[in-house]
C-alpha positions in Angstrom: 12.0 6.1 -12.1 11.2 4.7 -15.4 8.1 2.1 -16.0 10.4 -0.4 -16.7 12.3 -0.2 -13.6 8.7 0.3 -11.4 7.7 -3.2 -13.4 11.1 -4.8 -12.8 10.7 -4.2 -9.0 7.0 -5.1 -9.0 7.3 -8.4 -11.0 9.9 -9.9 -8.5 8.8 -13.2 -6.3 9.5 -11.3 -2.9 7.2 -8.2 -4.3 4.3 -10.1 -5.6 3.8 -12.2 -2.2 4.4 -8.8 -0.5 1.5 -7.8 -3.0 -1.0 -10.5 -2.5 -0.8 -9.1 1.3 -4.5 -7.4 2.6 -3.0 -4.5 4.5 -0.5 -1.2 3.4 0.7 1.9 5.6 -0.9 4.7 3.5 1.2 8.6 3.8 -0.2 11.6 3.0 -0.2 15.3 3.8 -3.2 16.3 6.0 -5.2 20.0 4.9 -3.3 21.5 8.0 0.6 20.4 6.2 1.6 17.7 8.9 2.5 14.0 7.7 -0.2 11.2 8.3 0.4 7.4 8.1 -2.3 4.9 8.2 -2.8 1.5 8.1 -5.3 0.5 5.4 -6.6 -2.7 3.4 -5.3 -2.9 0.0 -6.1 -4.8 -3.2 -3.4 -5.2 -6.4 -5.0 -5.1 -9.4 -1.8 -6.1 -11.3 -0.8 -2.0 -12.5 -2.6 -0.3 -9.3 -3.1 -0.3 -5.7 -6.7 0.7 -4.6 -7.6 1.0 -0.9 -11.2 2.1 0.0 -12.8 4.7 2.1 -16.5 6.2 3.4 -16.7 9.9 2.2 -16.7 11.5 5.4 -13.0 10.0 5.7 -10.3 12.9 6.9 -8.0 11.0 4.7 -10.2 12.0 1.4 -10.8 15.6 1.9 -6.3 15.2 2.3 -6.1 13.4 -0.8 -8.2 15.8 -2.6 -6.4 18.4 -1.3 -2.8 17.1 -2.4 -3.0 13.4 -4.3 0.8 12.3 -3.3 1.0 9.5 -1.1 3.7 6.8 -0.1 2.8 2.9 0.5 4.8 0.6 3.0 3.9 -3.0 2.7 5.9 -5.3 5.2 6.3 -8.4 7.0 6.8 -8.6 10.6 9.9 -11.5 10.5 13.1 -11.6 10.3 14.7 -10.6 8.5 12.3 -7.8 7.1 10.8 -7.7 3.4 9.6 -4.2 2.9 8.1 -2.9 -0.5 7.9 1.2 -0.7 5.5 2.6 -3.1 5.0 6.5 -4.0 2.5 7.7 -6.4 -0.6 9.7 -6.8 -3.9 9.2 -5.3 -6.9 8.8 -8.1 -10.1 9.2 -6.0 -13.2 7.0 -7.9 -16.7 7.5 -5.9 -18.6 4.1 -6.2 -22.4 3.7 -5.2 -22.6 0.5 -2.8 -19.7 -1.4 -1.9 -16.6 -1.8 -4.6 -15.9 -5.1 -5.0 -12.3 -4.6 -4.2 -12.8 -3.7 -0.4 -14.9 -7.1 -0.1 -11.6 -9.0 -1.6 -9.4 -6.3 0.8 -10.9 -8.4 3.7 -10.5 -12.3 2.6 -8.1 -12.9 4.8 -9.6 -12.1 7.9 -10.5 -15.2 9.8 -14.2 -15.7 9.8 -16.7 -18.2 9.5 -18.9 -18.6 6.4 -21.7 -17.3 9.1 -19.8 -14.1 9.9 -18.8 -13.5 6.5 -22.4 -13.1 5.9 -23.5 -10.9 9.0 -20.1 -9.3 8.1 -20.8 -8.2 4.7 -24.5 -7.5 5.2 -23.6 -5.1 7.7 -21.1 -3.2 5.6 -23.6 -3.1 2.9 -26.3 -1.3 5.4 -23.5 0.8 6.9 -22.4 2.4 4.0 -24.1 3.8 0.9 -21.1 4.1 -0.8 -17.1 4.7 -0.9 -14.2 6.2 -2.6 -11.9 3.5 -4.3 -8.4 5.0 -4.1 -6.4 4.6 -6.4 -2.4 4.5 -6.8 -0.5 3.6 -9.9 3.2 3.0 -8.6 5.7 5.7 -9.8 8.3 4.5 -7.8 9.0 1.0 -5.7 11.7 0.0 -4.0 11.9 -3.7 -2.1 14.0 -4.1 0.5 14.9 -8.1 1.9 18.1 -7.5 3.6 19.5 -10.3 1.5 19.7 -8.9 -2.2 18.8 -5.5 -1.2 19.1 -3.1 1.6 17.6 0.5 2.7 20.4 2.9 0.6 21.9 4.5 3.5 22.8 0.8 4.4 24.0 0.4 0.7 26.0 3.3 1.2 27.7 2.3 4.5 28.5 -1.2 2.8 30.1 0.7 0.2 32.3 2.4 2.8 33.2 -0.2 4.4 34.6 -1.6 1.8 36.0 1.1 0.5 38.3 1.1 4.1 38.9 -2.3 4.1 40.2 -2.4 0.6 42.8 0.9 1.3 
């Protein structure tokens, strides 16, 4: 896929609320070859995806193993708005907490009090983290209105193609 068309797809209304979302289903290939999918808290930066991680993490030891990943971001309504990502993993180690995983959690529902007790814990917990890091190099949004999954595309096309012999 070219920038362009990664941009084209990114830049779209449905996309960027699908963006400003807090959680992602992350794929990867584990060490041992089998598929693993993972729900994870996100932040868009605008060009990149970064999710965050402790360094004892199973899911860093796969990414430095084999960087290719896939993203699902999704809505749970009808009818579905689903944005696939794929790219490549950048792993960036960060002493303390990156700011980005404090954002990844705005949306929880907390008080201003548990924010705090929230926040101070994390900091005590860990002494640092892995931002991971995806720059898209493919998307795809499906909305079942303007675009569908392509093997629906493709029976669409078929049916047409039957109903027009």
């Amino acid at each position: 896929m070219r920038p362009s068309e990664i941009t084209e797809v990114l830049n779209r209304p449905i996309s960027q609320e699908l963006l400003n979302r807090d959680l992602t289903r992350l794929a990867y290939i584990a060490p041992d070859g089998t598929p693993r999918c993972i729900p994870i808290g996100f932040s868009w930066t605008g060009s990149t995806l970064v999710m965050c991680s402790p360094a004892n993490a199973a899911k860093i030891r796969a990414l430095r193993a084999n960087p290719a990943v896939s993203l699902t971001i999704d809505t749970e309504d009808h009818p579905p708005r689903i944005l696939l990502i794929r790219g490549s993993a950048e792993l960036d180690w960060c002493d303390g907490i990156p700011d980005e995983f404090l954002q990844i959690n705005g949306s929880y529902r907390m008080t201003a009090e548990q924010r705090v007790g929230w926040e101070a814990e994390v900091r005590s917990l860990y002494p640092g983290m892995f931002r991971i890091v995806v720059e898209p190099t493919w998307a795809k949004l499906i909305d079942f209105e303007t675009t569908l999954p392509s093997a629906v595309e493709e029976l669409v096309r078929e049916r047409e193609a039957r109903q027009g012999a």
